[in-house]
SETORKE-982876 format. One record per residue (C-alpha): x, y, z; residue in one letter. Coordinates in steps of 0.1 Angstrom, whole numbers. Layout:
# residues N
R       u       v       w   r
R       X       Y       Z   A
...
***
This chain:
# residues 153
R       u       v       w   r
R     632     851     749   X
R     661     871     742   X
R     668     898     771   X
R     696     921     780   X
R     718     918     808   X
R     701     925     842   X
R     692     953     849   X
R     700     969     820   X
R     679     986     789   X
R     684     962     758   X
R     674     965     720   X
R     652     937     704   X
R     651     930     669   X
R     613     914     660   X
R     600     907     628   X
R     560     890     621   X
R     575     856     605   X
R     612     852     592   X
R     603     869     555   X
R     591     899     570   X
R     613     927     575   X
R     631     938     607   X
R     627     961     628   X
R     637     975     665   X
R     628     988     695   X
R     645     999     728   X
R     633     978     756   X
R     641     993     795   X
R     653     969     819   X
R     620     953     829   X
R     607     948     789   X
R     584     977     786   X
R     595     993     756   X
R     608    1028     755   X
R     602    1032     715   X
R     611    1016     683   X
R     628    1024     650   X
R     604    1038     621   X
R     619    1019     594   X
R     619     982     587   X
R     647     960     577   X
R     656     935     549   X
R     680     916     570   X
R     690     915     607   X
R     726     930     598   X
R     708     965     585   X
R     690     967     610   X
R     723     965     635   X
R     740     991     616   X
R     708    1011     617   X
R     703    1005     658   X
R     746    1010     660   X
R     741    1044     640   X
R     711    1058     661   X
R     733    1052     687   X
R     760    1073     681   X
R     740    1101     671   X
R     716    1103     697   X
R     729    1141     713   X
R     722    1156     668   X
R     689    1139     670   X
R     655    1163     670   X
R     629    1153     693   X
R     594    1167     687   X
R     565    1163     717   X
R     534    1170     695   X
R     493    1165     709   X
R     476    1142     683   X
R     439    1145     679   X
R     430    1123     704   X
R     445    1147     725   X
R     477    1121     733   X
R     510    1134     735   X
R     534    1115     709   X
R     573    1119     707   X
R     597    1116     675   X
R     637    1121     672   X
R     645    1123     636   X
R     666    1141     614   X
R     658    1172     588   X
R     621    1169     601   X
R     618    1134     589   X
R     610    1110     621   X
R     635    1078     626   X
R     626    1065     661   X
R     592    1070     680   X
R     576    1066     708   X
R     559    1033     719   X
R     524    1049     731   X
R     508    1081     735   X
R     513    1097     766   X
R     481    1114     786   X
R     502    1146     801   X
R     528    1170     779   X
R     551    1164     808   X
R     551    1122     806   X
R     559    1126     772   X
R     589    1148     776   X
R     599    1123     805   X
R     593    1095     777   X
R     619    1105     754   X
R     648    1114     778   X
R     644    1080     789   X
R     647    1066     758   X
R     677    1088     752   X
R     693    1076     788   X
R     687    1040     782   X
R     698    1037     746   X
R     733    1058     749   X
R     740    1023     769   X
R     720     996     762   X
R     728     966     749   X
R     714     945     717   X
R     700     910     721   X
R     717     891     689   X
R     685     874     680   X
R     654     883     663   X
R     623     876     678   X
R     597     860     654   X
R     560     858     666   X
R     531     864     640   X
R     509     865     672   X
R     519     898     679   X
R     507     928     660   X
R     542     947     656   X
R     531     972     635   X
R     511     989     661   X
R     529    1006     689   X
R     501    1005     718   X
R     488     974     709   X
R     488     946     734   X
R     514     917     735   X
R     495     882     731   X
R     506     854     755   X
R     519     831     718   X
R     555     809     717   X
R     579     835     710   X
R     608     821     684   X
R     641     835     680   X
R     663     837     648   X
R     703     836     657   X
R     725     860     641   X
R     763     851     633   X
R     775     887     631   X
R     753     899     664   X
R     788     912     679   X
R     777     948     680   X
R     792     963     707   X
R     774    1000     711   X
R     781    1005     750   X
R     815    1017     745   X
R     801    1052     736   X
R     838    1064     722   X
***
């Protein structure tokens, strides 16, 4: 498994099998993850420059704390009213929520990314709360994984 550097939030780049498209999400220091890009991929490169650009425009980002119908609290940064990263769960309290996405914001203006795509078609990815099966987890090495987003210039 792919993981930051100790002690330190990290993105992941997963994908279902290796045609499937790629996607991210920001994982804190101890692998719970802090919430995950909307989009998916074609390749593990557009999905760097995707992570590399959130990045950079983290403090122009809109965040939006909205109660769904099942009366969970959901948070969204986006641009222009169009959502680009959200939150991994629902959160029970208004307050959580809010403490939710300024935690994302904290860890990601310095995480690092983990230059390898995780490939498991155990787990169901496209659902945000779902649970994480216990499967062999594969990883798919990238040659230009050099992104290096902690500068922060």
């Amino acid at each position: 498994m792919a993981v930051g550097e100790a002690g330190r939030a990290h993105f992941q780049m997963y994908a279902a099998d290796a045609r499937s498209d790629v996607h991210w999400r920001l994982l804190s220091a101890n692998n719970r993850d802090l919430g995950r890009g909307v989009v998916g991929y074609r390749d593990p490169e557009s999905c760097l420059l995707s992570i590399k650009l959130i990045v950079i425009s983290l403090d122009g980002l809109e965040m939006q704390v909205r109660r769904r119908e099942s009366s969970e609290w959901r948070w969204t940064l986006g641009t222009d009213g169009e959502a680009i990263v959200v939150g991994a769960h629902g959160y029970d309290r208004q307050v959580r929520c809010h403490q939710a996405v300024r935690q994302f914001l904290d860890c990601a203006s310095t995480a690092s990314v983990s230059p390898a795509v995780v490939v498991s078609g155990a787990r169901r990815w496209g659902t945000a709360s779902s649970a994480l099966a216990a499967a062999p987890v594969r990883t798919r090495p990238i040659a230009s994984a050099r992104l290096d987003i902690s500068t922060g210039s």
